[in-house]
RODRENSE-945567 format. One record per residue (C-alpha): residue number from 1; chain; x, y, z. Coordinates in steps of 0.5 Angstrom, whole numbers, m for minus. Example, Ala and Ser with C-alpha at 12.3 -4.5 7.8 and 13.67 -1.06 7.14 Angstrom:
+-----+------+-------+-------+-------+
: pos : unit :     u :     v :     w :
+-----+------+-------+-------+-------+
:   1 :    A :    25 :    m9 :    16 :
:   2 :    A :    27 :    m2 :    14 :
+-----+------+-------+-------+-------+
***
This chain:
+-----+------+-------+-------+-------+
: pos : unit :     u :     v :     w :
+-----+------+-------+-------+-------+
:   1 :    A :   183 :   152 :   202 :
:   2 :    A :   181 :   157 :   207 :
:   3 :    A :   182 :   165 :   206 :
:   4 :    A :   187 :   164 :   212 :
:   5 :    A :   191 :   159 :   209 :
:   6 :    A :   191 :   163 :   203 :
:   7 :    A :   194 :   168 :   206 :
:   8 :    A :   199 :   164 :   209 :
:   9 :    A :   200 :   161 :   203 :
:  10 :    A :   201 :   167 :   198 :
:  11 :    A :   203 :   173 :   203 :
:  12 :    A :   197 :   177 :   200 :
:  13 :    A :   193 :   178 :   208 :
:  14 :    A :   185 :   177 :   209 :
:  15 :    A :   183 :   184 :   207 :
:  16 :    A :   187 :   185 :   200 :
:  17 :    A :   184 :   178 :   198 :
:  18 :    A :   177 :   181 :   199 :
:  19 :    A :   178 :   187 :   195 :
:  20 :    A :   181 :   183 :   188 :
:  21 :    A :   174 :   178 :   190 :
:  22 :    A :   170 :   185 :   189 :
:  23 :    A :   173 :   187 :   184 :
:  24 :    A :   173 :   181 :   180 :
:  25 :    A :   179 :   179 :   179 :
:  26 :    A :   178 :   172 :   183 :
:  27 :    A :   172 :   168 :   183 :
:  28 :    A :   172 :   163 :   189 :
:  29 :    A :   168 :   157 :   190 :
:  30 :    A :   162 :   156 :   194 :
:  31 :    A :   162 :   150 :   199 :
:  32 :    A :   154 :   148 :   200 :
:  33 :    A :   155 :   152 :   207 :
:  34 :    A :   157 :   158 :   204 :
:  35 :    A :   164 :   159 :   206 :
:  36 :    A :   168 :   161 :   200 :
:  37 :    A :   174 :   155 :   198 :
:  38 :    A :   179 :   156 :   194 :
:  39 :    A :   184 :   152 :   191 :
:  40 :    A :   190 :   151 :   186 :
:  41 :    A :   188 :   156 :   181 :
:  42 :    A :   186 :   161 :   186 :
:  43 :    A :   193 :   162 :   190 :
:  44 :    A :   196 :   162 :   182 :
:  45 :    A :   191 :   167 :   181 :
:  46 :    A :   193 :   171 :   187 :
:  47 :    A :   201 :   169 :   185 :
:  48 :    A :   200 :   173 :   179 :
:  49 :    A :   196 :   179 :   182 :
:  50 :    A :   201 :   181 :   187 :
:  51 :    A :   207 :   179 :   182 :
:  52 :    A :   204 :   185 :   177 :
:  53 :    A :   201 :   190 :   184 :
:  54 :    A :   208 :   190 :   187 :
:  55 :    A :   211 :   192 :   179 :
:  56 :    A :   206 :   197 :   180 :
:  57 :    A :   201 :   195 :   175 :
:  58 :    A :   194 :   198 :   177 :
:  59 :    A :   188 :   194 :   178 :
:  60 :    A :   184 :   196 :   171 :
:  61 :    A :   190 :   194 :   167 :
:  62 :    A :   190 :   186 :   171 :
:  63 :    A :   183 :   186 :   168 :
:  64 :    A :   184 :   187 :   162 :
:  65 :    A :   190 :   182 :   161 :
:  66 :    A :   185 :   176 :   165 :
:  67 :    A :   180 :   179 :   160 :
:  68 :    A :   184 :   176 :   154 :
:  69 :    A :   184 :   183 :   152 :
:  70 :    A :   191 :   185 :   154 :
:  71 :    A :   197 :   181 :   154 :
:  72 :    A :   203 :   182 :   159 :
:  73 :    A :   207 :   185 :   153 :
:  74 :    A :   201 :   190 :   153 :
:  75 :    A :   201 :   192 :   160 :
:  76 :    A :   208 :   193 :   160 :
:  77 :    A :   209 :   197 :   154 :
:  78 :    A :   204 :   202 :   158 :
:  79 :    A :   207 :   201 :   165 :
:  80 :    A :   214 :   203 :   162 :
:  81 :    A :   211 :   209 :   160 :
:  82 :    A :   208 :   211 :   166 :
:  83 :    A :   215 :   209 :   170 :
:  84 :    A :   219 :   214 :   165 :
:  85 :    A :   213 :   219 :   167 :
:  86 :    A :   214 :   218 :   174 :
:  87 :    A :   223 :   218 :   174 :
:  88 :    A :   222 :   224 :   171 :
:  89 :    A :   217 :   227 :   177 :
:  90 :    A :   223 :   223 :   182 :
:  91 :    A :   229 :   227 :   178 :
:  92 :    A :   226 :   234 :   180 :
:  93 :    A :   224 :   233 :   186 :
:  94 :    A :   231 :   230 :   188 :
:  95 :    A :   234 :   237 :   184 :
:  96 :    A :   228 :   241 :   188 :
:  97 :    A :   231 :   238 :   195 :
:  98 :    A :   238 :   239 :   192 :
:  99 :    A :   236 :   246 :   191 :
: 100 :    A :   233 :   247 :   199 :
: 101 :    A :   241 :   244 :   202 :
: 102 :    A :   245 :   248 :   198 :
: 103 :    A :   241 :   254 :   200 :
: 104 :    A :   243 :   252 :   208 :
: 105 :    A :   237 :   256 :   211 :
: 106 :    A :   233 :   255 :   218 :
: 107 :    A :   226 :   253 :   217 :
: 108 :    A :   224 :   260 :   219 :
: 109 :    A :   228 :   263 :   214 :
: 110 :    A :   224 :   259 :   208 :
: 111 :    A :   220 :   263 :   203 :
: 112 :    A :   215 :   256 :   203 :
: 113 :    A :   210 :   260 :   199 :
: 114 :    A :   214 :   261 :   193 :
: 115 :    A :   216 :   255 :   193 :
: 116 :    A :   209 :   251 :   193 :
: 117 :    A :   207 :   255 :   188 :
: 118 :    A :   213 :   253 :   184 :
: 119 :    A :   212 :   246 :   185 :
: 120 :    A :   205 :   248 :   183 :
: 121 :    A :   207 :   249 :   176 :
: 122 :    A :   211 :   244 :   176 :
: 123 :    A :   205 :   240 :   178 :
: 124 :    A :   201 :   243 :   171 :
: 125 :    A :   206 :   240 :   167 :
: 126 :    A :   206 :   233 :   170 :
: 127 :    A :   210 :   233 :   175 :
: 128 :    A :   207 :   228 :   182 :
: 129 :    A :   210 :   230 :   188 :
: 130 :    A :   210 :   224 :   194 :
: 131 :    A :   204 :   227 :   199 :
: 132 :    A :   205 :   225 :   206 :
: 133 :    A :   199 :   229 :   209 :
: 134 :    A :   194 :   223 :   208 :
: 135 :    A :   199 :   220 :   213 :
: 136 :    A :   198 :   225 :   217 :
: 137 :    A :   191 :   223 :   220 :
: 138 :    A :   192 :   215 :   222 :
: 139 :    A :   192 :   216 :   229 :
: 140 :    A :   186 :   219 :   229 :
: 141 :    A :   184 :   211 :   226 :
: 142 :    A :   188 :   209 :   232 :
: 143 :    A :   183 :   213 :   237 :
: 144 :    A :   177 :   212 :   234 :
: 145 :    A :   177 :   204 :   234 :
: 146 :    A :   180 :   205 :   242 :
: 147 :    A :   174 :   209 :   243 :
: 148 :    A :   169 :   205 :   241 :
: 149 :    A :   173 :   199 :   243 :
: 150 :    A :   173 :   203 :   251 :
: 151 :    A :   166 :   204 :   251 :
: 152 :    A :   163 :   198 :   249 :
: 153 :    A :   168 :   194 :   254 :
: 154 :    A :   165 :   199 :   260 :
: 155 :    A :   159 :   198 :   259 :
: 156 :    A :   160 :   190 :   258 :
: 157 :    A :   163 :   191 :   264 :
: 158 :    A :   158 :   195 :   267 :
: 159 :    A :   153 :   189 :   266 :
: 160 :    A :   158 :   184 :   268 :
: 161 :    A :   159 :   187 :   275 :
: 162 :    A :   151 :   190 :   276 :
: 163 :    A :   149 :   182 :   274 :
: 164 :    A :   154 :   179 :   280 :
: 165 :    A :   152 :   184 :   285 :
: 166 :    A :   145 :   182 :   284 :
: 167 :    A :   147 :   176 :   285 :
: 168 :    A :   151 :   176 :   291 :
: 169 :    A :   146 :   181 :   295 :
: 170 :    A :   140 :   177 :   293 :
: 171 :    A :   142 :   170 :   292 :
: 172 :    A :   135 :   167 :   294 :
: 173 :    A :   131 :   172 :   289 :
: 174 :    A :   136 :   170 :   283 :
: 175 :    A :   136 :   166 :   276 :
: 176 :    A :   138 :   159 :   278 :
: 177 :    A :   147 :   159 :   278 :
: 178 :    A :   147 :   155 :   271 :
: 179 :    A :   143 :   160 :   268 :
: 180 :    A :   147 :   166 :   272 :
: 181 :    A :   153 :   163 :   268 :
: 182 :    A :   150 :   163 :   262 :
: 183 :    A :   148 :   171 :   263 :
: 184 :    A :   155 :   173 :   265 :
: 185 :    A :   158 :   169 :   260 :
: 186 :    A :   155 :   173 :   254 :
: 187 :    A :   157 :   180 :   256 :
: 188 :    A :   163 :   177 :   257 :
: 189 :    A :   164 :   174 :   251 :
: 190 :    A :   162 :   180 :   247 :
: 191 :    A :   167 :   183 :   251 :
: 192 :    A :   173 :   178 :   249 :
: 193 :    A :   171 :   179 :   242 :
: 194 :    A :   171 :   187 :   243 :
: 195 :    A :   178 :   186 :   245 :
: 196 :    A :   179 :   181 :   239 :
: 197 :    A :   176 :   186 :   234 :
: 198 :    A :   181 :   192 :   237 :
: 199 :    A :   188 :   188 :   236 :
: 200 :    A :   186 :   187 :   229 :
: 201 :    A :   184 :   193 :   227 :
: 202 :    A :   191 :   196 :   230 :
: 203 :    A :   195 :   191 :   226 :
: 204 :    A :   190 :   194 :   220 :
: 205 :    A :   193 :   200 :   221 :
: 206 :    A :   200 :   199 :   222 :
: 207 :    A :   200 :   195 :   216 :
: 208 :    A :   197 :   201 :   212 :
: 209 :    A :   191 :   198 :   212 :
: 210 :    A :   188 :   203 :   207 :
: 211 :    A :   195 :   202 :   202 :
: 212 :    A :   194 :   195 :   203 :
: 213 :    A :   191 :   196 :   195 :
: 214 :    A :   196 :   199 :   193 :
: 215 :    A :   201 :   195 :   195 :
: 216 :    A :   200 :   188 :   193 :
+-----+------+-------+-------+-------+
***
């Protein structure tokens, strides 16, 4: 099978699959051409990966049971733990934000330095507040990959244009047409992928490319 089938076929995407084969918890086999092949055991592997990323083990944990040096007892025992830890931070923060409705206060009346240094002694006794502001800079990822997506196209573009100009005013002192094809055709093609290459980093994105990891 190939990297796409298996993504159809265990619901992991492309990227995710790249990142377990880097951190050493899949091995693929290598077709004498290079491409990477992947079978049976490889989608199970895969199976078993998202079953325990999405129950929210963490990636060294998954090592240590493929390793034999942990069983899934084991994994479970610890992650319990971390999940009573983490009901415990959910409880405060809910009685946190029970707090701030009872009070019925606008927004300009809330006293928003007293209560960061609240939750911040909260923090050093364990808490975890969910943190929004990593969030906060996608679409600057969204402009960046426009922007060199819009500057690479102009200048594809640019050359396409420059090329058949030349050719139109100028025909008897021109590469023959087969050959002027073949020029063009090549900006167009980097073009083309361009384009390509921006569609997926946009689906990238949405997806949360940069949780992806975490999520799977």
């Amino acid at each position: 099978m190939k990297i796409h089938e298996v993504e159809q076929a265990v619901g992991i995407t492309v990227k995710n699959i790249r990142f377990y084969e880097e951190q050493g918890l899949l091995s693929p086999r290598r077709s004498r051409n290079g491409y990477r092949e992947y079978g049976e055991e490889e989608v199970e592997t895969l199976r078993r990966i998202k079953l325990l990323r999405k129950i929210g083990l963490p990636i060294e944990e998954i090592r240590q049971m493929q390793s034999g040096t942990h069983t899934v007892a084991d994994g479970m025992r610890r992650h319990l733990i971390t999940l009573e830890r983490e009901r415990g931070s959910l409880e405060q923060s809910m009685a946190l934000c029970r707090r701030l409705k009872d009070r019925e206060e606008r927004l300009e009346a809330l006293d928003a330095g007293a209560l960061l240094e609240e939750m911040e002694r909260m923090e050093q006794t364990g808490t975890t507040f969910e943190n929004r502001q990593r969030q906060d800079a996608r679409p600057v990822r969204y402009a960046g990959a426009v922007v060199m997506a819009v500057l690479v196209s102009a200048m594809m573009a640019a050359l396409i244009a420059v090329m058949i100009w030349g050719y139109s005013t100028a025909p008897e002192d021109a590469p023959p047409l087969p050959l002027m094809a073949v020029f063009v055709a090549i900006p167009g093609a980097v073009l083309l992928g361009v384009l390509l290459a921006l569609l997926q980093r946009i689906r990238e994105i949405q997806r949360g490319e940069e949780e992806d990891a975490k999520q799977y």
